[in-house]
SEVEXLUM-547828 format. One record per residue (C-alpha): residue number from 1; residue in three letters; chain; y, z, x. Coordinates in nm, 3 decimals, padded with zeros to 5 digits. Layout:
% residues N
<atom k="NUM" r="ALA" c="A" y="Y" z="Z" x="X"/>
...
This chain:
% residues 274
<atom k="1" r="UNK" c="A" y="-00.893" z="01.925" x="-05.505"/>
<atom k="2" r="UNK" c="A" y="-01.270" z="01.879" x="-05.334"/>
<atom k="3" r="UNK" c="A" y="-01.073" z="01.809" x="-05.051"/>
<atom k="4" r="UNK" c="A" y="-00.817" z="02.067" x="-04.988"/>
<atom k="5" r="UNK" c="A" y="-01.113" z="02.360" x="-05.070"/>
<atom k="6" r="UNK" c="A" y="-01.326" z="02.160" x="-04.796"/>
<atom k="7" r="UNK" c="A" y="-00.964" z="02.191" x="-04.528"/>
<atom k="8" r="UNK" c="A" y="-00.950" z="02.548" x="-04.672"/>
<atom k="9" r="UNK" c="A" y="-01.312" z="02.630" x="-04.612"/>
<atom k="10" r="UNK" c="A" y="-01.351" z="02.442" x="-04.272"/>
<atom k="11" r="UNK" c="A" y="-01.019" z="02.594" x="-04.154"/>
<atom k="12" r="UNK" c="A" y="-01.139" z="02.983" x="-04.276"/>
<atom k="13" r="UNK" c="A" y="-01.501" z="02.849" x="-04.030"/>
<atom k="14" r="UNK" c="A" y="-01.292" z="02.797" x="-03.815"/>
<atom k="15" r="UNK" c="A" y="-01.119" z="03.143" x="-03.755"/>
<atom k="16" r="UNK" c="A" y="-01.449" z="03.287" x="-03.830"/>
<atom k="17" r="UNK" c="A" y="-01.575" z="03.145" x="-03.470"/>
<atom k="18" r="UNK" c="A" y="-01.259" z="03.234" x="-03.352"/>
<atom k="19" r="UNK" c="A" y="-01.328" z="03.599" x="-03.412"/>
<atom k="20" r="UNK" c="A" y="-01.666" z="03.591" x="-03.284"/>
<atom k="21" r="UNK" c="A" y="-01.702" z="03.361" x="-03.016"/>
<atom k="22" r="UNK" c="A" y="-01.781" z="03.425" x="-02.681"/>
<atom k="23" r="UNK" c="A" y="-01.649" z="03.239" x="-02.323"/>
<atom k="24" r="UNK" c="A" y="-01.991" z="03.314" x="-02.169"/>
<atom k="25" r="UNK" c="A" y="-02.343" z="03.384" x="-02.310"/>
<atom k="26" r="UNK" c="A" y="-02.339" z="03.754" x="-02.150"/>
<atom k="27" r="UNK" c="A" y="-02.065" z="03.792" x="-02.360"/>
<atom k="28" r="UNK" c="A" y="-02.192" z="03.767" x="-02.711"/>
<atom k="29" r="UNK" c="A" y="-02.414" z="04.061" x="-02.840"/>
<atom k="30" r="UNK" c="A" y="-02.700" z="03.795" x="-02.941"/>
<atom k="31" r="UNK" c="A" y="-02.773" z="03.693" x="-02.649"/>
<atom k="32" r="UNK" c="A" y="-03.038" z="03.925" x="-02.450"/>
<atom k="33" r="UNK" c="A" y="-03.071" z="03.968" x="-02.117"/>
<atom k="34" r="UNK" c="A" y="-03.331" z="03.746" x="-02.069"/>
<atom k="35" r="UNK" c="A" y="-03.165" z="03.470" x="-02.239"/>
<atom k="36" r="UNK" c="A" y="-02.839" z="03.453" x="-02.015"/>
<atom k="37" r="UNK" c="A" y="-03.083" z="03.483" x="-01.674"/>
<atom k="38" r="UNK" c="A" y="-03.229" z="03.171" x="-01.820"/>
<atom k="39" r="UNK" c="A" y="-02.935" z="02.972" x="-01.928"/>
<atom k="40" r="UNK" c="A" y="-02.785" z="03.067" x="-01.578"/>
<atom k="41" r="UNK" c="A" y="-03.084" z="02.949" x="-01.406"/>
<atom k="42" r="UNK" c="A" y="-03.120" z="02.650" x="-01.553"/>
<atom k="43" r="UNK" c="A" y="-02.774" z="02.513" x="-01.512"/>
<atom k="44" r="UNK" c="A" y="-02.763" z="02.628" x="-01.122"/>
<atom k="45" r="UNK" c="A" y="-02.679" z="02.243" x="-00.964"/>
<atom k="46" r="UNK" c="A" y="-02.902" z="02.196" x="-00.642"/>
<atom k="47" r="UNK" c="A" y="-02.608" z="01.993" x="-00.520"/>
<atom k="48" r="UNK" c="A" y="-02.716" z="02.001" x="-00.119"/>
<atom k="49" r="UNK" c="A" y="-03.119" z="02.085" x="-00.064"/>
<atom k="50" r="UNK" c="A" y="-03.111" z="01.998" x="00.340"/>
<atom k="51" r="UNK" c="A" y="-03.112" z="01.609" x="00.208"/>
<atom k="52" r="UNK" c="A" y="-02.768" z="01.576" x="00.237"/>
<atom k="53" r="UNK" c="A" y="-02.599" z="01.234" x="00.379"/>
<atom k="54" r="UNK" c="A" y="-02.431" z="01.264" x="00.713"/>
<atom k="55" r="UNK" c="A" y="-02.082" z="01.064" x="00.782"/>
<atom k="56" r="UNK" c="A" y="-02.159" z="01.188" x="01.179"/>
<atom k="57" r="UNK" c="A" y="-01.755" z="01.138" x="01.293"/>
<atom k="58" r="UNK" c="A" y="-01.644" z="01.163" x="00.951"/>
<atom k="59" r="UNK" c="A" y="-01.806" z="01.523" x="00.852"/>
<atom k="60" r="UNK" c="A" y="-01.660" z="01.602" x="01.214"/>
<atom k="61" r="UNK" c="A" y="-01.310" z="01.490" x="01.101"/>
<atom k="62" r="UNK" c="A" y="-01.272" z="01.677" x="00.790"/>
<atom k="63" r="UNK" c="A" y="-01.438" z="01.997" x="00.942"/>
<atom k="64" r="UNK" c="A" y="-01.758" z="01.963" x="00.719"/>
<atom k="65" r="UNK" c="A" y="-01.934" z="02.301" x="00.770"/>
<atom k="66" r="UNK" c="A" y="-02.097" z="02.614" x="00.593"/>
<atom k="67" r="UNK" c="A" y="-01.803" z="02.848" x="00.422"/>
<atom k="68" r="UNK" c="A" y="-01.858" z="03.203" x="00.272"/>
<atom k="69" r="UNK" c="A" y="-01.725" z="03.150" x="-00.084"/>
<atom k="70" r="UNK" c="A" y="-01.446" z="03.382" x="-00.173"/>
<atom k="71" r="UNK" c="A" y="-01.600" z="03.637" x="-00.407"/>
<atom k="72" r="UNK" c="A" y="-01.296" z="03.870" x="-00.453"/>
<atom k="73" r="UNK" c="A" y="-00.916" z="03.784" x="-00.583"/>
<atom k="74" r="UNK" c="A" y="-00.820" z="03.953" x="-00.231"/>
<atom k="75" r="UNK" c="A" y="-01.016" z="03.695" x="-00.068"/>
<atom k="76" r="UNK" c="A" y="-00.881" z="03.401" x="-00.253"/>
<atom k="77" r="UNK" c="A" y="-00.497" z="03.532" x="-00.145"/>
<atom k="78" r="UNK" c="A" y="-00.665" z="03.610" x="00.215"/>
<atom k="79" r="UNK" c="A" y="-00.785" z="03.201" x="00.274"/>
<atom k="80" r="UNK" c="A" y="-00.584" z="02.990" x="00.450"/>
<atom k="81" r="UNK" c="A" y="-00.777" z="02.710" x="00.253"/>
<atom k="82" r="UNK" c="A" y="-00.656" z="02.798" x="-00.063"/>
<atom k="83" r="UNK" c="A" y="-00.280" z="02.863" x="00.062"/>
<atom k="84" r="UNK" c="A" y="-00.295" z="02.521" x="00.263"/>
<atom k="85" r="UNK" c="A" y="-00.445" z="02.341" x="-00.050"/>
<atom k="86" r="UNK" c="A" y="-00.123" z="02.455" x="-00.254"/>
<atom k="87" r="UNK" c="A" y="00.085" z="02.397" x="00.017"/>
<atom k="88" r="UNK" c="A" y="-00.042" z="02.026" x="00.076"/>
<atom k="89" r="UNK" c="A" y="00.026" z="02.017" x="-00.349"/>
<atom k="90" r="UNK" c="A" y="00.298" z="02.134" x="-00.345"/>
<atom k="91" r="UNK" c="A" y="00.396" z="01.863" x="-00.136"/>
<atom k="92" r="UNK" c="A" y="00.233" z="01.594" x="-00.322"/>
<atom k="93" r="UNK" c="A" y="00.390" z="01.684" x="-00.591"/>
<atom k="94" r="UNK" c="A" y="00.718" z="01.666" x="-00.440"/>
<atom k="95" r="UNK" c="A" y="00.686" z="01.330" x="-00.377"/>
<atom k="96" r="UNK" c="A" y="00.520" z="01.238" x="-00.725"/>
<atom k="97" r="UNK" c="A" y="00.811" z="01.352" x="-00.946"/>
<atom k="98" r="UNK" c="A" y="01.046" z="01.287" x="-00.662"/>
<atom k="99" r="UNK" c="A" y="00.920" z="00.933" x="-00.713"/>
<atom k="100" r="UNK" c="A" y="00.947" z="00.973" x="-01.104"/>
<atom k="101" r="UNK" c="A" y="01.263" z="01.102" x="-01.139"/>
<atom k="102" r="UNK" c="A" y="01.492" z="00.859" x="-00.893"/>
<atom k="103" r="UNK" c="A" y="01.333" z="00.571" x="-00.865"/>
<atom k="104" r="UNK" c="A" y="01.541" z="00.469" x="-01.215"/>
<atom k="105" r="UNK" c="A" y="01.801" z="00.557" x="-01.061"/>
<atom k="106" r="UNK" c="A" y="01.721" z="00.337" x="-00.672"/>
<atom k="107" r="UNK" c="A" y="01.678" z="00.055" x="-00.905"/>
<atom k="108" r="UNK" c="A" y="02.005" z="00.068" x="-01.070"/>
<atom k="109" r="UNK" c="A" y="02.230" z="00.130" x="-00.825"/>
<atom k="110" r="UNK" c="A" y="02.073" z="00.015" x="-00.542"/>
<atom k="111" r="UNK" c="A" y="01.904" z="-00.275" x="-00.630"/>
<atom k="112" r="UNK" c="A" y="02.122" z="-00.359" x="-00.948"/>
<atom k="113" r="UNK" c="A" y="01.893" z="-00.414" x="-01.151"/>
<atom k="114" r="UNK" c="A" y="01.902" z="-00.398" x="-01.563"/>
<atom k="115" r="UNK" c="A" y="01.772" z="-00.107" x="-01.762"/>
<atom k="116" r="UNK" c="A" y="01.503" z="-00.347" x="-01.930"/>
<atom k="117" r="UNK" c="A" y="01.408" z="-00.444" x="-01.575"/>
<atom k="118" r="UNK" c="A" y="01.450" z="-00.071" x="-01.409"/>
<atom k="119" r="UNK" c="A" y="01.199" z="00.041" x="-01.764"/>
<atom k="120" r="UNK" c="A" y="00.950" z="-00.181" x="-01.635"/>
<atom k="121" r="UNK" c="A" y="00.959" z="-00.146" x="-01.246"/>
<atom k="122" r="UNK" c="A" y="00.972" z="00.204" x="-01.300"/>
<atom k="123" r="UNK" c="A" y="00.670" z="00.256" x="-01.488"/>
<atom k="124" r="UNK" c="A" y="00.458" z="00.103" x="-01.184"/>
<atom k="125" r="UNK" c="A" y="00.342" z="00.343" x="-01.005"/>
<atom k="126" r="UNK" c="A" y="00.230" z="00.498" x="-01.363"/>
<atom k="127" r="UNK" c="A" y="00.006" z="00.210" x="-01.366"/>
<atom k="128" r="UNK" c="A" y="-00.131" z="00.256" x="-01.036"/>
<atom k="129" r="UNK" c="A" y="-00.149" z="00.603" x="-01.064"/>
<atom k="130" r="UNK" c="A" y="-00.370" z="00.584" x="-01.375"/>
<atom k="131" r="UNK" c="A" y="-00.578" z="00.332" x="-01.174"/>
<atom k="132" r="UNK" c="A" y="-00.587" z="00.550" x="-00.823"/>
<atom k="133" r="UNK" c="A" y="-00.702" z="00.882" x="-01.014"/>
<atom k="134" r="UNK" c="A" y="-01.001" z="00.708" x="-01.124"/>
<atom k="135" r="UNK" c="A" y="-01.089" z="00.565" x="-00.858"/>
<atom k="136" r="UNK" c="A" y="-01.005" z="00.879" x="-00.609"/>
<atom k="137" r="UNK" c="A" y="-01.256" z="01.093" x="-00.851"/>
<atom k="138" r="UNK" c="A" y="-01.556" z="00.795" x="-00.818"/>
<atom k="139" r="UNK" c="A" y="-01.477" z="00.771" x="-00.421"/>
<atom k="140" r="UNK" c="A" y="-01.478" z="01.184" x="-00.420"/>
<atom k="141" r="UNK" c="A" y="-01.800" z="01.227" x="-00.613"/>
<atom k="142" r="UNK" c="A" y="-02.023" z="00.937" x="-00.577"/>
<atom k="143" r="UNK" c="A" y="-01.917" z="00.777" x="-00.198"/>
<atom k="144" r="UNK" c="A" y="-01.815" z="01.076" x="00.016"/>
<atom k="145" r="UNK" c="A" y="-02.079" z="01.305" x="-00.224"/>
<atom k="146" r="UNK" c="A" y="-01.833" z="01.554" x="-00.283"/>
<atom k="147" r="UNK" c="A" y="-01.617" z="01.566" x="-00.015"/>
<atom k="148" r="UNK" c="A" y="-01.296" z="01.657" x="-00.139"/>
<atom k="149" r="UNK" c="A" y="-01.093" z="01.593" x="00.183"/>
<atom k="150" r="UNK" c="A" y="-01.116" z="01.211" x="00.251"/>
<atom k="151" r="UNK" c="A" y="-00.980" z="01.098" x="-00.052"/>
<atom k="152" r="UNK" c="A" y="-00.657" z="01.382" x="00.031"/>
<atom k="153" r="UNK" c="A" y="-00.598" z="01.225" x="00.368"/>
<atom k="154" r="UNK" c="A" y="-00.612" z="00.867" x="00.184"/>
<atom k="155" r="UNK" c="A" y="-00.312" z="00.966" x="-00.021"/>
<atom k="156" r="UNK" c="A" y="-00.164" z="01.120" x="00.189"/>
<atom k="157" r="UNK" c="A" y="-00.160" z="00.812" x="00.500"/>
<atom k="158" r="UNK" c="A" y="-00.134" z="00.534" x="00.254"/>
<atom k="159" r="UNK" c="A" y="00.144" z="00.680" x="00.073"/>
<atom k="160" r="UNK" c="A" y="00.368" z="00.754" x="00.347"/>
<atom k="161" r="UNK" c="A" y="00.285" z="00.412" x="00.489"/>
<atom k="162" r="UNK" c="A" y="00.459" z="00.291" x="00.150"/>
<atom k="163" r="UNK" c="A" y="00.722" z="00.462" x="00.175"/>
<atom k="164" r="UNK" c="A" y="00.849" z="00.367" x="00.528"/>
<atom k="165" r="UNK" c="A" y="00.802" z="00.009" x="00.320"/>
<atom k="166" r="UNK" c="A" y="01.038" z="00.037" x="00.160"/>
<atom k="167" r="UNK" c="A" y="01.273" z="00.121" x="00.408"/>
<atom k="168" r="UNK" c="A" y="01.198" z="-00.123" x="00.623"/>
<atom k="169" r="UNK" c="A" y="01.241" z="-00.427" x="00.400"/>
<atom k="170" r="UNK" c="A" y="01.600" z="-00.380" x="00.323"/>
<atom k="171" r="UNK" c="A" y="01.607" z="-00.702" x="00.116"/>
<atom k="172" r="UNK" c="A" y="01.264" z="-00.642" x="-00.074"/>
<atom k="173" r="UNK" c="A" y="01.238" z="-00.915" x="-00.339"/>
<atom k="174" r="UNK" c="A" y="01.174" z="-00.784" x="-00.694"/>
<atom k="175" r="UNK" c="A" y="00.786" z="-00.875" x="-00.728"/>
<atom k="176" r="UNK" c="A" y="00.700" z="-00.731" x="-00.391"/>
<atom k="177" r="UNK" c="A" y="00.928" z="-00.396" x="-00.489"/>
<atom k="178" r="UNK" c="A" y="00.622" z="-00.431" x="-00.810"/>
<atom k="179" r="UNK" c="A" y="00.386" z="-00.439" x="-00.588"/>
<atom k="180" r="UNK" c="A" y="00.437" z="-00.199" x="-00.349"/>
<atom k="181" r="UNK" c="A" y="00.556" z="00.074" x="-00.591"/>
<atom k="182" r="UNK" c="A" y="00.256" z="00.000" x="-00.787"/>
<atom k="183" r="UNK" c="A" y="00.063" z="00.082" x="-00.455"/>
<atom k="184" r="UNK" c="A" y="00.258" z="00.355" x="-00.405"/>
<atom k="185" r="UNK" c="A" y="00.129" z="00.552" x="-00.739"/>
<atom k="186" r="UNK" c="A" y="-00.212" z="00.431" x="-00.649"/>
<atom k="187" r="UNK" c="A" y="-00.241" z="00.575" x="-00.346"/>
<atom k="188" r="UNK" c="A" y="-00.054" z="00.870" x="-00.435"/>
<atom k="189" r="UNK" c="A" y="-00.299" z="00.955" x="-00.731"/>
<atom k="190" r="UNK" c="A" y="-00.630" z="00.926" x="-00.556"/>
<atom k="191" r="UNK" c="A" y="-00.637" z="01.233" x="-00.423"/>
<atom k="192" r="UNK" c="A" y="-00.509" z="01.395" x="-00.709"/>
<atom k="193" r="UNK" c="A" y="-00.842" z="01.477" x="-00.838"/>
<atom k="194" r="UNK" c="A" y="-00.958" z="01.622" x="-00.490"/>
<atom k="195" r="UNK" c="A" y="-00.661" z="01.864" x="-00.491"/>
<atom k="196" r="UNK" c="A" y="-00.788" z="02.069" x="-00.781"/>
<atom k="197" r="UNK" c="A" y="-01.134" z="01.983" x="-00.746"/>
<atom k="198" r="UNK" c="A" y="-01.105" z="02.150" x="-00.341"/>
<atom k="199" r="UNK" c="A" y="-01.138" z="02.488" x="-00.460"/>
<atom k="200" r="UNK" c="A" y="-01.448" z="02.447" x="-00.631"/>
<atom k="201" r="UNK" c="A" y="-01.673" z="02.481" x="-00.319"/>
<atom k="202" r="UNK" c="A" y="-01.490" z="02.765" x="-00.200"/>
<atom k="203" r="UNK" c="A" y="-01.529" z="03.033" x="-00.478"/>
<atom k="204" r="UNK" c="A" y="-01.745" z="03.136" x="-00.765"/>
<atom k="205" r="UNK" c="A" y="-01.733" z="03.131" x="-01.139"/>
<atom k="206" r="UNK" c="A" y="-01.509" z="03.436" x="-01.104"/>
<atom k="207" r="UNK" c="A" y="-01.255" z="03.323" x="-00.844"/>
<atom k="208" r="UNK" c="A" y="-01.219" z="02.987" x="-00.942"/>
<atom k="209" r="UNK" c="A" y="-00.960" z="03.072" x="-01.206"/>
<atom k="210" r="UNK" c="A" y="-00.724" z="03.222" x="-00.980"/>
<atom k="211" r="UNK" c="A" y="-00.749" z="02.986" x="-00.691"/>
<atom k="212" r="UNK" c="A" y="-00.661" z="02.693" x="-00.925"/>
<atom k="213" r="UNK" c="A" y="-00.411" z="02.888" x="-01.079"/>
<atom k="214" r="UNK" c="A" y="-00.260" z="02.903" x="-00.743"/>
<atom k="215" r="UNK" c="A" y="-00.289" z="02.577" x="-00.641"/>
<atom k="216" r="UNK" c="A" y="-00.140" z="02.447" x="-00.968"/>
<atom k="217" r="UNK" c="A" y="00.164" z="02.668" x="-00.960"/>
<atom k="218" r="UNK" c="A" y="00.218" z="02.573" x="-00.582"/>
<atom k="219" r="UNK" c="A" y="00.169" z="02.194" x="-00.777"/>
<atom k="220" r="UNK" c="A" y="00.440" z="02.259" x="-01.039"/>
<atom k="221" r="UNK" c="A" y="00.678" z="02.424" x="-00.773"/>
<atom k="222" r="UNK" c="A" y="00.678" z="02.072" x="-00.613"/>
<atom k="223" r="UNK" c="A" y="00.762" z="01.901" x="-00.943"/>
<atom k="224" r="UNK" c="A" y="01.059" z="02.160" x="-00.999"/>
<atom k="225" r="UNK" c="A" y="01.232" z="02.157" x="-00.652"/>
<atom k="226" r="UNK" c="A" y="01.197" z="01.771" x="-00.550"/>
<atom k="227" r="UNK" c="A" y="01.419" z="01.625" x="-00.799"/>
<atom k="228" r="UNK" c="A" y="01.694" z="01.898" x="-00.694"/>
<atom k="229" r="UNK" c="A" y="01.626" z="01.835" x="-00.297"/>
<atom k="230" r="UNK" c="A" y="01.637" z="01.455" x="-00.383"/>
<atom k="231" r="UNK" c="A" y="01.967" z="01.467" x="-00.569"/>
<atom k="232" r="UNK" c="A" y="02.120" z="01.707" x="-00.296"/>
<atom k="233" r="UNK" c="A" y="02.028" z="01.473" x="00.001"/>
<atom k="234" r="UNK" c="A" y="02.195" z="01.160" x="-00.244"/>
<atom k="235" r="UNK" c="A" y="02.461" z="01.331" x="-00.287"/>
<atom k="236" r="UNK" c="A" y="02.564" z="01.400" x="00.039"/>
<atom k="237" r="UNK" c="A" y="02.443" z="01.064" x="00.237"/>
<atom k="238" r="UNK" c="A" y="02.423" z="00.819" x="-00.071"/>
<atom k="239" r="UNK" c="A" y="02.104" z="00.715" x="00.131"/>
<atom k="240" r="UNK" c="A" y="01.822" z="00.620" x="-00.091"/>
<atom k="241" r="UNK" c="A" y="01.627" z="00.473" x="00.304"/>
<atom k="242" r="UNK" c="A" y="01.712" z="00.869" x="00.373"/>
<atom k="243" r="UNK" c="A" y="01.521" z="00.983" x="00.051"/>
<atom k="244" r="UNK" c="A" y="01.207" z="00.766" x="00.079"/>
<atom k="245" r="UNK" c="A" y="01.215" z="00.876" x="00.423"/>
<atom k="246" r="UNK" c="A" y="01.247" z="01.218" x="00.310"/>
<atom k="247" r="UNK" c="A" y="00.884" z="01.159" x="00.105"/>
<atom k="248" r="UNK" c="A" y="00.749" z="00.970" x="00.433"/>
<atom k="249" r="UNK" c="A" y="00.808" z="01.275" x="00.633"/>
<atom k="250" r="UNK" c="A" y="00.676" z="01.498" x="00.330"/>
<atom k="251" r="UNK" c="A" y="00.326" z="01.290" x="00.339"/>
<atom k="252" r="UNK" c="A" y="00.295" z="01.323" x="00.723"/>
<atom k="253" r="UNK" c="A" y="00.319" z="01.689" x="00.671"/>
<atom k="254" r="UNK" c="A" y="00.078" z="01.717" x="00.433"/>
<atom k="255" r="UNK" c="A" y="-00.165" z="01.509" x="00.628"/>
<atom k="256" r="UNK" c="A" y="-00.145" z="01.753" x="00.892"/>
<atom k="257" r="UNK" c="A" y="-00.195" z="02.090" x="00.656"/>
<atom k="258" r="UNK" c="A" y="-00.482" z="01.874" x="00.520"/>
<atom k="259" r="UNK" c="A" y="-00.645" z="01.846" x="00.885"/>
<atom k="260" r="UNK" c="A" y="-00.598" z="02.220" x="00.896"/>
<atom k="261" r="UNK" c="A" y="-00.847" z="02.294" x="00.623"/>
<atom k="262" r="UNK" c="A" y="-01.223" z="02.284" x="00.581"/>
<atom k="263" r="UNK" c="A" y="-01.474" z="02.096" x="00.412"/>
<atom k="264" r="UNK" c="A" y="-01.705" z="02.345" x="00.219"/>
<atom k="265" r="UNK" c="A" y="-02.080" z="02.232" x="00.203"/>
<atom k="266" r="UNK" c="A" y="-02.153" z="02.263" x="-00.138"/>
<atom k="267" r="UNK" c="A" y="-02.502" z="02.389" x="-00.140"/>
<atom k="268" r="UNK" c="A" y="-02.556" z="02.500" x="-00.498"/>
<atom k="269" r="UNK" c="A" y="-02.359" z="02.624" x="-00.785"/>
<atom k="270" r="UNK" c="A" y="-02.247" z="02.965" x="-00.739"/>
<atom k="271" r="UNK" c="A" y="-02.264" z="03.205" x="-01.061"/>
<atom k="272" r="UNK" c="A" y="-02.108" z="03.525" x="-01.095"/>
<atom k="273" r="UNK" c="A" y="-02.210" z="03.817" x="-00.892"/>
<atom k="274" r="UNK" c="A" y="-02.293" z="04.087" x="-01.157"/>
């Protein structure tokens, strides 16, 4: 009984702060003026104070340079960095469930495997993938100080260099297949943080929403088309060499988008304009 009128009363809290909570302190009627200039003070990140690091060729590379941040939705739908960002996710994407969703299938009827031996192949470039995304958001944050587009061009090169792998080893044995589609989801997954993360240092609190709502649904686009494209192009060459060179040309594509774009300097966190 004490514990089901403890549930009840932490559940009835619960709705209580529901009602009444606020997403940001200007929001709530108990917080003065005052008080939100001071919590948005405080928590305004000095992330670049003239100190910062210099790559020299690098920072050249990846267009590193001063960009307006996009303080309106119309601006957001007006930048080419945002659109090419999607685009380049879109893409990613397409390989990523591409990969996913017929690779079972490559290792059954191509490479004749089992179904206890396809289970475990298969869930490779899982495990690199897990391992890659951690190690793309360290590499991101810590090594290239927030510089979103290295560890993009990193999946996007060493990916595609797996791919054409694959294609070229017609005879791969089954512990190098391991290894290289266990590469293949590493490399594939370290810039998987930076693709979301990239439209950070172009907007503001405001903006941000939309621009990684755009970004995602570009993202999710990828995941819905690529297992259709994939099954099309099987089913009219039988060619799984045609398919992984299908994601190979994908990667070189988005390497180029990715060239396209620039590098925001992240000088400081950007709050709302009110």
């Amino acid at each position: 009984m004490d514990f089901t009128l403890c549930t009840l009363r932490d559940h009835r809290a619960f709705l209580t702060n529901q009602r009444i909570g606020r997403t940001k302190p200007e929001d709530s009627p108990n917080v003065s003026e005052a008080e939100a200039r001071y919590i948005r003070e405080s928590e305004a990140i000095q992330v670049n104070s003239g100190k910062e690091k210099s790559f020299g060729w690098l920072d050249k590379f990846i267009r590193y340079q001063k960009v307006a941040p996009l303080t309106t939705f119309k601006s957001v739908f007006a930048s080419w960095n945002i659109w090419g960002n999607t685009l380049t996710y879109f893409l990613m994407n397409s390989v990523i469930y591409g990969i996913l969703t017929w690779v079972p299938s490559y290792l059954v009827n191509a490479k004749g495997y089992s179904f206890m031996k396809m289970g475990f192949i298969a869930s490779m470039p899982a495990v690199g993938g897990l391992l890659g995304a951690i190690l793309g958001g360290f590499l991101s944050d810590k090594v290239f100080e927030k510089r979103r587009k290295p560890t993009m061009l990193i999946t996007a090169t060493a990916a595609a260099v797996m791919m054409f792998v694959i294609i070229n080893i017609p005879d791969i044995t089954e512990r190098l297949l391991l290894s290289v589609l266990g590469l293949a989801g590493f490399f594939l997954n370290i810039g998987w943080p930076a693709f979301t993360a990239y439209p950070m240092g172009l907007t503001t609190r405001d903006t941000y929403p939309v621009a990684i709502a755009t970004v995602n649904s570009g993202g999710n686009l990828g995941g819905f088309f690529s297992p259709m494209i994939v099954g099309a192009i099987l089913d009219t060459t039988n060619s799984y060499n045609l398919v992984f060179g299908y994601f190979g040309f994908l990667l070189i594509l988005e390497f180029l988008i990715i060239l396209s774009l620039k590098e925001p300097i992240q000088h400081e966190y950007k709050t709302s304009q009110t």
